[in-house]
N, C-alpha and C positions, 0 to 999 in steps of 0.2 A: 813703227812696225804695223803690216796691215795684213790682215788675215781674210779670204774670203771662203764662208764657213756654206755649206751645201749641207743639207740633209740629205742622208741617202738611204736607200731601201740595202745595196750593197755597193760596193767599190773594189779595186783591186789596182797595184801598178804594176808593171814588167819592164824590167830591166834587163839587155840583152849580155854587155859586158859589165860589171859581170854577173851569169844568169844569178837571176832572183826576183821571185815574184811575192807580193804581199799583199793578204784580200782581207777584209772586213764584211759584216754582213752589215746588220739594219745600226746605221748611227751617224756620223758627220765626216766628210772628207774637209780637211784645212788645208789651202793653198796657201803658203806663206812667204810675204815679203819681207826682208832684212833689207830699213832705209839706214843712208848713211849718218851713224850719231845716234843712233838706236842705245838704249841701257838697256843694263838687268831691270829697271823697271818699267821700262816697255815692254817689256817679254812677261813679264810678270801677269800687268795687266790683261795683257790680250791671253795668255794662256788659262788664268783663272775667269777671266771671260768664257770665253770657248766651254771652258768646262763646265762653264754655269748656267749657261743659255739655254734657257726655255724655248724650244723647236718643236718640241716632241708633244703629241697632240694627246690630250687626258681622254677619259670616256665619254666627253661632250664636244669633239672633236677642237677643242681650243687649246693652243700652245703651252700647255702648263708644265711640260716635264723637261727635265735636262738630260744630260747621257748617266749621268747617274742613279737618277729616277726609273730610266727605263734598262740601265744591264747594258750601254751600246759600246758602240766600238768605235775609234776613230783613228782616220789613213790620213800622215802628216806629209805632206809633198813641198818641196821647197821649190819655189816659185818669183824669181828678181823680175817676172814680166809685168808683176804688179806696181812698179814701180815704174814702168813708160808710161812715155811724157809726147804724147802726138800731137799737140799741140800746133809744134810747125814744123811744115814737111810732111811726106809721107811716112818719112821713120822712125822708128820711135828713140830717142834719147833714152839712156839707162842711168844718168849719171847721179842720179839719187838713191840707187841701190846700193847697198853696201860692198866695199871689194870682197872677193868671194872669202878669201882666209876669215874674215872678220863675222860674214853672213853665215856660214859654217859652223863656227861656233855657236852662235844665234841658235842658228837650229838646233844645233843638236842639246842647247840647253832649253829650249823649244820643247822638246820631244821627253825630256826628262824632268820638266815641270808638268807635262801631260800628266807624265806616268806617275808621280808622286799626287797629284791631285784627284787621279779616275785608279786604277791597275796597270799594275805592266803588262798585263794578258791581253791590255783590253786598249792601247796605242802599236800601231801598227806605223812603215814609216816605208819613205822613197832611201835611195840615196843619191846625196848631196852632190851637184854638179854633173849628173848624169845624165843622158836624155830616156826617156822616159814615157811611157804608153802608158794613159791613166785611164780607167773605163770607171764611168761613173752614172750612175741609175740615182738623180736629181727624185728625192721624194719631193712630192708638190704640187710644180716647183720650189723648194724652199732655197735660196740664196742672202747669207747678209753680210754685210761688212764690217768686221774689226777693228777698228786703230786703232791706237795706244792713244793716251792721252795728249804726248805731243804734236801730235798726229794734227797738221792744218790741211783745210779742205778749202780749193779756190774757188 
């Protein structure tokens, strides 16, 4: 599983069918990928991650706080592009993304280990399989990357 975690001042997505818009203010947008052979314990990690990551700048402007430290908020968007593979060619392969029924689940058990770990008031989300307008105000820039432990890097 790979999460790519932004700090943001605000965020928001829009959804046209069917209408629905969902905004956050000051806290982390998560882009996330469902790879194929993912467990509940890749979801695990990378969610209590997320939730625990120090981003958030103390009164000595140094990374000391988490979304819990500072009351933030955070917009979960599901994202399989995190899994191309450009390697060779111009196009990107997908084939290490999870099939969507299986990545679905993912998420949405994703979004409900959010919420059990930070507030329900305080996880906001996309939905799954939709195309999607995400407007995002990068605090920083801060961007990092996620993966679960099984997670290998080439």
């Amino acid at each position: 599983m790979r999460a790519l975690v932004q700090r943001v001042s605000e965020a928001s997505v829009t959804i046209n069918e069917p209408a629905y818009v969902s905004e956050i203010k000051k806290g982390m947008v998560i882009l996330l990928g469902v790879k194929d052979g993912d467990t509940d314990e890749d979801l695990s990690f990378v969610a209590d991650k997320c939730s625990n990551l120090r981003i958030f700048e103390d009164e000595n402007e140094k990374m000391n706080f988490s979304l819990k430290d500072i009351d933030g908020e955070v917009l979960v968007i599901s994202q399989f592009t995190l899994y191309g593979d450009a390697r060779k060619g111009n196009r990107p392969s997908f084939i290490e993304a999870a099939r969507p029924e299986i990545a679905e689940e993912m998420y949405n058990k994703f979004i409900q280990r959010m919420k059990s770990n930070l507030d329900n008031e305080k996880v906001k989300h996309g939905i799954f399989g939709s195309m999607m307008l995400v407007k995002i105000f990068n605090d920083g820039p801060v961007t990092i990357i996620i993966e679960s432990k099984g997670e290998k890097r080439e």
